[in-house]
N, C-alpha and C positions, 0 to 999 in steps of 0.2 A: 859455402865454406863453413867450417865448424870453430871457427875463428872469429873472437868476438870482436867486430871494428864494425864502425860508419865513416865510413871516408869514400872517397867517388874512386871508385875502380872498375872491375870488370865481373867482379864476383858479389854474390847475392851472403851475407851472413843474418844471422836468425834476429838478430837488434835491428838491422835494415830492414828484413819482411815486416818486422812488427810496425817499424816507422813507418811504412810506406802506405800498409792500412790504417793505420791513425791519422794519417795528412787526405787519405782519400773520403775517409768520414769525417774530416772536419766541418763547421758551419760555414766556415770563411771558405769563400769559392776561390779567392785567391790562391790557400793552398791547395787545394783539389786541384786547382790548375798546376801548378808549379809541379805537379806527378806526373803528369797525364800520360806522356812518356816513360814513365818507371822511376825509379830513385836507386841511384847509388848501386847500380847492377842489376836490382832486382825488378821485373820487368811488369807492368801494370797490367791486370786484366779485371775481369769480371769474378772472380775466385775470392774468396777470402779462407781459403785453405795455406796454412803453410804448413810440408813435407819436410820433414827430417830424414835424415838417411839411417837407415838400419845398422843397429849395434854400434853406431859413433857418439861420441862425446863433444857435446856442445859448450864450451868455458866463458862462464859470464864472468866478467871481473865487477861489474854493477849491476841494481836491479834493470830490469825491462817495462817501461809504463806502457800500460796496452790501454786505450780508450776506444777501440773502435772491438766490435763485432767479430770474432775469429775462431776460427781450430787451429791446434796446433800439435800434429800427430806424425807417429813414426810411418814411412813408405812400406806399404804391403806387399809381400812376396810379389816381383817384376815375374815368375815364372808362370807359363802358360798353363801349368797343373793346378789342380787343385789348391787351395790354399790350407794345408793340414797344420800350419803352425799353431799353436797353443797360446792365448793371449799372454805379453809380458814374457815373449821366449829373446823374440830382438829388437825390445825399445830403444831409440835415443834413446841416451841420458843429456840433461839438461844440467850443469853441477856450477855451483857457484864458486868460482877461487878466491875471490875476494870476502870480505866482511859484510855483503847486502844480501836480503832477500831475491829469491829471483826475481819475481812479479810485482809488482802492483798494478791494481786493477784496476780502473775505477774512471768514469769519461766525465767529470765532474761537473756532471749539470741534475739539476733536481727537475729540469723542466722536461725532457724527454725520456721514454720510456727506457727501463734498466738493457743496457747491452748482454748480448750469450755471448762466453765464452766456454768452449772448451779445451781440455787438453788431453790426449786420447792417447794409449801405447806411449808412456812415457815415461823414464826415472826422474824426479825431480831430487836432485838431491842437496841439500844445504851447506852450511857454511859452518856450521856443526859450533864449536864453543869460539869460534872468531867472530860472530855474528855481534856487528853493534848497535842495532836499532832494537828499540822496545819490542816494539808487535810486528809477527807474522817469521817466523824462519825461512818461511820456503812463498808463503804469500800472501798479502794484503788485499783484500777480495772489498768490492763496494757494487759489485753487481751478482748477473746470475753467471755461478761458476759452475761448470760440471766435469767432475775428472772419471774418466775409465781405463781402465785394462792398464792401471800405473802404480807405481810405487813411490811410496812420500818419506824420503830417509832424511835423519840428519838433520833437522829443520830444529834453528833452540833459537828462544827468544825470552823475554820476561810474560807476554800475555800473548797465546797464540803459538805452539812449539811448531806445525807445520804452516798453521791459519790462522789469519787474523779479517773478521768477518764484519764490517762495518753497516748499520743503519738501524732504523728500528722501524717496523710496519703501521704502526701505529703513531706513529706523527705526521702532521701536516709540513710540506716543506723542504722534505727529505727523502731519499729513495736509501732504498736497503739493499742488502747484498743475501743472496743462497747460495749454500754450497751442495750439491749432490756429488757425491761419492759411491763409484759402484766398482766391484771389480776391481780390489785395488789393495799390495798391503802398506799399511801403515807402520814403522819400525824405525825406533830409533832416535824419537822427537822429544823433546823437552824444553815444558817452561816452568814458572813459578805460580801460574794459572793457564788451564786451558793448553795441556802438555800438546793436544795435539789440535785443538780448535778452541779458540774463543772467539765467540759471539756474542756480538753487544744484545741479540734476543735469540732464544734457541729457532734458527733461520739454516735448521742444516739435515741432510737424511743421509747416511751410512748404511748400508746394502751392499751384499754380498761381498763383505770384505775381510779382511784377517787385521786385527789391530793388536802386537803386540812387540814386548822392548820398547816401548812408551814412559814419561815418567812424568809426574808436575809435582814439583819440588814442595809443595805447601800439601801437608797432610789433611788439609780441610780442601782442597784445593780437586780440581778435575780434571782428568784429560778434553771433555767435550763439556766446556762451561761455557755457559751464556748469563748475560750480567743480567739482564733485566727481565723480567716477566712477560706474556703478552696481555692487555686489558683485559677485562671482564666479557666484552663482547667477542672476542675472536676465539677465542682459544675452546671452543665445539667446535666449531669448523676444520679447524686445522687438525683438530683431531679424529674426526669424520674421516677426513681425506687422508687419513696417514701419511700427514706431508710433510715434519720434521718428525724425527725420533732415530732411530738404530731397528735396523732388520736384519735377518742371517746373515748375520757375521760371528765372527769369531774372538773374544779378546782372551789374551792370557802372558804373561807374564810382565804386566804392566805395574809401574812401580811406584809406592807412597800414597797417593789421592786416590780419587775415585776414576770409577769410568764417564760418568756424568752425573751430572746432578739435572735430575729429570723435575720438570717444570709442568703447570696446566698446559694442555694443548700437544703434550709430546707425546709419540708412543713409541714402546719398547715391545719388539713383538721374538721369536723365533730366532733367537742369541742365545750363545755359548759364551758365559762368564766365568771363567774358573783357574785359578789356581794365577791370582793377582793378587796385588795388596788389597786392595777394596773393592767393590764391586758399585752400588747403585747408592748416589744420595738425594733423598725423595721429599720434593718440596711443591707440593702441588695441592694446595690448598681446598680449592675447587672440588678436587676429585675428577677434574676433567685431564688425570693422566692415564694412561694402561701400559703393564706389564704384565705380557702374555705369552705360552708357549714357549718359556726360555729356560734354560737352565741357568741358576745364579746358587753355585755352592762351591766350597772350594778353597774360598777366599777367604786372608787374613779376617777379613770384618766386610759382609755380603750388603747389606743392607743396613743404614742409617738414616732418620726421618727427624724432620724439623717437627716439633709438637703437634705443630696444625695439619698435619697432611697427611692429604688421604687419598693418592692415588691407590689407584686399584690394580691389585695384584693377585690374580687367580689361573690359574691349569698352567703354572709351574710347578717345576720343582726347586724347593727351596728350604732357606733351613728358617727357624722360629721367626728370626726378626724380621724376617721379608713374609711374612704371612701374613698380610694386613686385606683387610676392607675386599676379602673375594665373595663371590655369591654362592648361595649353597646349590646350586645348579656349577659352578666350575670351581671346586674347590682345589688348592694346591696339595701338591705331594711332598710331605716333608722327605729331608733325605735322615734316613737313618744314620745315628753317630759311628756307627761300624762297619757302616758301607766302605773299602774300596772306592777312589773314585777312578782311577788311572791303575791299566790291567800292567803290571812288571816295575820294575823301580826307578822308570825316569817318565820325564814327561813327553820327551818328543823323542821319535827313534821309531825304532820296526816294531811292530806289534808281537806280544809273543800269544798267539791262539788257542794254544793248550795254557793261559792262565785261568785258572778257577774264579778267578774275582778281579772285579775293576769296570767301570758301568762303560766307560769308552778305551780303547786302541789309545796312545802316544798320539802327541800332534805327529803328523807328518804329509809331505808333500810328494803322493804321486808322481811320477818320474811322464808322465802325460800333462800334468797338471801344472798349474801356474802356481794356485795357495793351498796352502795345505788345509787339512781341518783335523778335529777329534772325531773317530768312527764311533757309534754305536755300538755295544757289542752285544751277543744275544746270550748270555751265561748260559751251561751246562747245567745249573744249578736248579734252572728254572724246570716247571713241570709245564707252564703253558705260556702262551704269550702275555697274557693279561699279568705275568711275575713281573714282566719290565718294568724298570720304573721311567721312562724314558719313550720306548717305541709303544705306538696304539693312545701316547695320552694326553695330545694335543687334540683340540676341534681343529678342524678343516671350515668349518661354517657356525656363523654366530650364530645364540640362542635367538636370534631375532628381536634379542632389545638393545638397547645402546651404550648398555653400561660395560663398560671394558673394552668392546670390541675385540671382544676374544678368539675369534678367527684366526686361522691359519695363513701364513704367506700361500702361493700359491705354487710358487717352488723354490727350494733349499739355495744354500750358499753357491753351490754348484752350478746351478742353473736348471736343475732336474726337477722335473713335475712332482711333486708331494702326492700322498695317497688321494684315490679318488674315491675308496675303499669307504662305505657307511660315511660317521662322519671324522674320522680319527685320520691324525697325523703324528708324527715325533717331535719330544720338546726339543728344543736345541737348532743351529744352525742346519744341521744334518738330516735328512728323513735316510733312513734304511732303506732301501728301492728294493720290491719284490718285481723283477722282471720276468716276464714268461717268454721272453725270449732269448732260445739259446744258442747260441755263435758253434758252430761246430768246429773242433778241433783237427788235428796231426799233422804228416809232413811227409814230404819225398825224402827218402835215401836210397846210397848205393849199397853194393856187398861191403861186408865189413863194417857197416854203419851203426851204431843207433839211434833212435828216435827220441829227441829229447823236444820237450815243451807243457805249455803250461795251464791248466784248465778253470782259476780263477776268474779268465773272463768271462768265463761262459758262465759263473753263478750269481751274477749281479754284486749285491754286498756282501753275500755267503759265505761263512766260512766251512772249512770240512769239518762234522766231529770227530772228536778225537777216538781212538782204539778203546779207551775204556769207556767211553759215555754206546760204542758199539756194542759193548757185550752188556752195557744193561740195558739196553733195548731188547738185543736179539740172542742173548746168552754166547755161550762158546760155540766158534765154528761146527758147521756138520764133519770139517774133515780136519779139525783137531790143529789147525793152523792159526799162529796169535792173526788178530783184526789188523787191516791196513786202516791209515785215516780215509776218514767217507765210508767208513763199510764199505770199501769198493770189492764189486763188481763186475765182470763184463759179459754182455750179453752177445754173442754171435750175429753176422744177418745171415738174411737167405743164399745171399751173394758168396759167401764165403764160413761157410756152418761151422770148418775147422780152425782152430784158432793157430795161427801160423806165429806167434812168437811170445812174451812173456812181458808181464808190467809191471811195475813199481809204481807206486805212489805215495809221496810226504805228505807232509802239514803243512806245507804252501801250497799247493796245488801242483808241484813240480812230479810232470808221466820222466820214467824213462823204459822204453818199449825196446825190448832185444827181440830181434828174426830168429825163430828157428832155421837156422841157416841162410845158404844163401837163394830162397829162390826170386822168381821174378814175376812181379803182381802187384794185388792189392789185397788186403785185409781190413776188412769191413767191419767195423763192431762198434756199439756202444759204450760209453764206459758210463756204469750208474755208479754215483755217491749219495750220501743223506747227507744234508748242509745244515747249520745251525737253523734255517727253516723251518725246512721240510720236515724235521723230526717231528714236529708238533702235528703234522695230517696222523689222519686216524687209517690205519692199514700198511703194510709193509710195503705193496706196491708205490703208494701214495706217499712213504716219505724220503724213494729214490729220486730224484734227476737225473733224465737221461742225456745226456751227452755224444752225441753221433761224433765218431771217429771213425777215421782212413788212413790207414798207414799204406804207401806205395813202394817197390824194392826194384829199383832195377840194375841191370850187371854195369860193371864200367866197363868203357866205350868210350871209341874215338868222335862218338857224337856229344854234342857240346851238352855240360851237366847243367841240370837246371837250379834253379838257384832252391836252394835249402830253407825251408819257413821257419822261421822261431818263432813264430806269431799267433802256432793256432790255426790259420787257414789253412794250412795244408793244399791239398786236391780238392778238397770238398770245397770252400770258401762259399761263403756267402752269410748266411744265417738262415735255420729251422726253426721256424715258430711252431711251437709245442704246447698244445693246451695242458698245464700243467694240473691236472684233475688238484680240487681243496686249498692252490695257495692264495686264490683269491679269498677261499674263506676265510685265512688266516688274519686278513683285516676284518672281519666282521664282530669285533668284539664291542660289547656294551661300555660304555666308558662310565 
């Protein structure tokens, strides 16, 4: 039931499954006994999974104490097909109605080893400015927590706006609490320290996730603060292991403090920081911190450093005050004061492709996709790849010393493989993906019809150029007609030499294909464009992509119509792997 009670009836609710694993790990055999047969509906096995139902709302009127070992995840497609849903498309929501956090975590014994918890496919969402306890909005953590594929809203508290992280690793006596966050966005949270985590030591790692609409009320104050330092002895290690810190993710429009105040032992690698109130506050005395591969510009005030510190910050981009302590083997890229940073005049929305300037696309969120991110974009402006300030100028592989560990994630916010290209990748959460495979296009119509769809997916991150970046390439048409975008194209096959109908094509990738007439067949061709890529190959051949299309016509008929693709697969479906002669070369630039 999605009905918060503990009372003995015949239905299992989400406070009874929790209880009933907590009685079954207890030390006292007594209560273990007193389960043995199930609790209060919910029926006892060997599982420590509890299933929530898809796209339902679960109402705590109090928090939830979990002491025992669990997951707690939304039910996956019951359907015999594939499972093509997109993470976080139909989480429970979990939502507090009352004044309490949801959770508290925590089995309170120092003597046995820290319990996993996690919570998987989920909205947690809080109690928003009704909340009356100090620490944690949404959770009070004192073990190992691990959230995926969820959303953390609404969580306000005084220390801790989603998380409140309890222990310290270096005491005797005591067990600590980690939070791992992947896959997940954060929006909406606020405290007066530690808008969206405080930890009593930075005991936390944020991976591939979106953190924004965040706020910690204290202008000195962090979204991701941790009170205490770790000793002298630990904090190489943890930073060896990149096992607290922030990886591709995303922050932006986070408000008042910082995003963290980065400590020995932390790293900051392949983040998108831009266009928040502050960005990094840098207290690592050691020098045993790294911030690497990210972009941090943007921002009211990017970078601020306690006197003594000297984390190391090199093969970013960044502006003056984040330029500290790089080696001259990975040095930063400043951003220029006249750079554009965001292509059109807002920050999230559609991209406009024909703009001249602005180094990323609008946040926005794929209609496939779960989070959104800021695109790379490849300016028209540039003469060759190496003008990026962004793509080709992260390492993929350290120098092989240990200072920074300036290495690249090994793939983006996405989940997509990063170049494997020499040794270069892109700063930021984002890599650019040069794929050499391409998805063939068109569709089935009847008479009367036209063929409408879309060729975007077939060019990875590509955009078309535009009509006038065509004519300084190639000058004006041979037959005195303006440029379509992509310089398009189309080449005949053998199959069909004449071309049986006429094409359009935009600046989104948007074909629309008219029949000469009504006949009955197929028309076989490919449609070549130049992409913001491929311009850069040397030779005309070499800077088309070609794109296999199939257009099919047949008459209407009392025989059943077939279903019509807007997808692109068309008749052909499948995918043509295409060696795409020079785009591999296009990652071989010297950094």
């Amino acid at each position: 039931t999605t009905t918060d009670e503990d009372v003995d009836n015949t239905v299992c609710s989400l406070r009874e499954a929790v209880e009933l694993l907590n009685k079954l790990n207890s030390s006292d055999s007594k209560v273990v006994a007193s389960v043995k047969d199930g609790y209060r509906g919910c029926a006892s096995g060997d599982s420590n999974n509890i299933i929530l139902q898809r796209d339902k709302e679960y109402t705590l009127n109090e928090k939830i104490k979990i002491t025992a070992p669990l997951t707690i995840s939304t039910a996956k497609n019951d359907s015999t097909l594939v499972d093509t849903d997109q993470p976080g498309s139909h989480n429970a929501t979990i939502k507090m109605i009352g004044t309490d956090q949801l959770f508290k975590i925590d089995d309170e014994s120092i003597e046995k080893a820290s319990i996993s918890v996690s919570l998987n496919d989920l909205n947690l969402q809080g109690a928003g400015l009704k909340f009356k306890a100090v620490t944690g909005g949404l959770i009070d953590n004192h073990e190992i927590l691990k959230i995926q594929n969820s959303r953390l809203i609404d969580g306000y508290a005084a220390q801790g706006g989603a998380i409140y992280n309890r222990g310290l690793v270096t005491k005797s006596g005591q067990t600590y609490g980690f939070v791992t966050i992947t896959n997940t966005l954060i929006q909406n949270n606020k405290a007066t320290q530690g808008g969206v985590i405080y930890s009593e030591q930075p005991l936390y790692l944020i991976t591939q996730s979106v953190i924004r609409d965040n706020e910690v009320s204290s202008a000195a104050g962090s979204l991701f603060f941790s009170a205490n330092k770790f000793d002298d002895e630990s904090t190489g290690g943890y930073l060896s292991q990149r096992s607290t810190g922030l990886s591709n993710s995303t922050f932006f429009h986070n408000k008042v403090g910082f995003i963290a105040n980065v400590q020995d032992g932390m790293f900051v690698n392949n983040i998108t920081i831009i266009k928040n109130d502050k960005g990094l506050f840098l207290d690592a005395p050691q020098g045993n911190a790294s911030i690497s591969n990210s972009v941090l510009v943007g921002n009211t005030i990017n970078c601020q450093a306690t006197s003594a510190d000297k984390a190391i910050i090199q093969s970013n981009l960044v502006t003056t005050e984040c330029n500290r302590n790089a080696t001259s083997k990975l040095p930063n890229i400043l951003y220029p004061a006249n750079e554009k940073l965001i292509a059109g005049s807002t920050d999230e929305g559609v991209c406009d492709v024909t703009a001249k300037e602005g180094l990323f696309c609008p946040f926005n969120t794929p209609k496939d996709s779960f989070l959104g991110f800021f695109k790379p974009r490849l300016l028209e402006s540039y003469n060759t790849l190496a003008d990026s300030l962004i793509i080709n100028k992260g390492r993929l592989y350290s120098d092989g010393t240990s200072v920074g560990l300036a290495s690249c994630e090994s793939v983006d916010q996405r989940g997509k493989k990063r170049s494997g290209y020499d040794e270069l990748c892109d700063l930021g959460a984002i890599e650019y993906i040069l794929d050499t495979e391409i998805s063939s296009v068109g569709q089935d119509i009847r008479y009367g019809q036209v063929a409408k769809f879309n060729i975007l997916g077939s060019l990875s991150e590509a955009d078309l150029v535009t009509p006038a970046t065509c004519k300084r390439l190639f000058g004006e048409r041979a037959d005195g007609k303006e440029w379509q975008p992509g310089c398009l194209r189309i080449k005949q096959s053998t199959d069909t030499p004449v071309s049986k109908g006429s094409i359009t094509l935009d600046q989104n990738g948007n074909v629309i294909y008219t029949p000469n007439g009504n006949w009955h067949g197929a028309d076989i061709f490919s449609i070549q464009v130049v992409t913001s890529v491929s311009r850069f190959n040397e030779g005309v051949e070499f800077q088309y992509i070609t794109i296999p299309t199939r257009i099919v016509q047949d008459p209407l008929s009392g025989i059943e119509d077939k279903s019509v693709s807007t997808g692109g697969g068309g008749s052909v479906g499948g995918a043509f792997i295409l060696g795409l002669l020079g785009l591999i070369a296009l990652r071989r630039f010297k950094s």
